[in-house]
N, C-alpha and C positions, 0 to 999 in steps of 0.2 A: 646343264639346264639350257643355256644359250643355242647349244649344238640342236638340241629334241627342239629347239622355236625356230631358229632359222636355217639349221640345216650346217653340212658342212662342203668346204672345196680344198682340193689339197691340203687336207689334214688342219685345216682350218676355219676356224665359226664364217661362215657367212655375214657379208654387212647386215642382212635386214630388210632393206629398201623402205618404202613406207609403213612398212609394219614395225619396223623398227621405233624403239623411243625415239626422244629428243636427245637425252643424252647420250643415249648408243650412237644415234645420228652424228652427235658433235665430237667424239671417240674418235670414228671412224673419219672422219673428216682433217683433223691435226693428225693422223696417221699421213693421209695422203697429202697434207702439207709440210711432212716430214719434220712435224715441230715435236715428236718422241724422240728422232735420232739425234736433234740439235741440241736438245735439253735431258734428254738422259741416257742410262746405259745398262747394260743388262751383264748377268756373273752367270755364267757359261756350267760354273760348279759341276754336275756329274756329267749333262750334257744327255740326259734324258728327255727334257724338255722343250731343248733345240734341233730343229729339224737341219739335218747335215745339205740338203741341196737349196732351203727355198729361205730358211732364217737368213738374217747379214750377222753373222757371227766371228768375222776376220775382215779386215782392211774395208768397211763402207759398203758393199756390195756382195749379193747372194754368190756361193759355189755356181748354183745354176746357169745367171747371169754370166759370171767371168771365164767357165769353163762347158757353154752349151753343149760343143758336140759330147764331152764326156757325160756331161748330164741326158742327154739323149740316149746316149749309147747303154747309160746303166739302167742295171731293173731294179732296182736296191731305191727310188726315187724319193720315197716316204719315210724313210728312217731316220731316227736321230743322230745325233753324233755318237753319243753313247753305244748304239749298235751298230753304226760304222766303223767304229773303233774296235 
């Protein structure tokens, strides 16, 4: 439902911008003050759900971030771990 409203970018909902609620607005907001990674944490479990180059799913910082040229180099970009695996 989120994805058909505002769209999506690298396999992920789009903020919104002003068409966005208030509380989508304020969501996205403690995302980019990093107040999700400080205060909680996420179970990896099949690993379907986590994307293998852009999630932070090992030590603080994305695959992509810590290892750009090989993330450039691959065509595999959008996949999960689960089917990186």
């Amino acid at each position: 439902m989120l994805s058909s409203r505002y769209g999506m970018e690298k396999g992920r909902n789009k903020e919104g911008g002003r068409e966005a609620s208030a509380w989508r607005r304020d969501i996205y907001a403690l995302c980019r003050e990093g107040w999700f990674n400080d205060n909680m944490s996420r179970s990896l479990g099949n690993g379907k759900k986590m994307h293998f180059w852009s999630d932070v799913w090992l030590g603080g910082v994305s695959l992509r971030d810590r290892f750009r040229r090989l993330y450039d180099l691959s065509m595999l970009k959008e996949l999960s771990v689960f089917y990186m695996c």
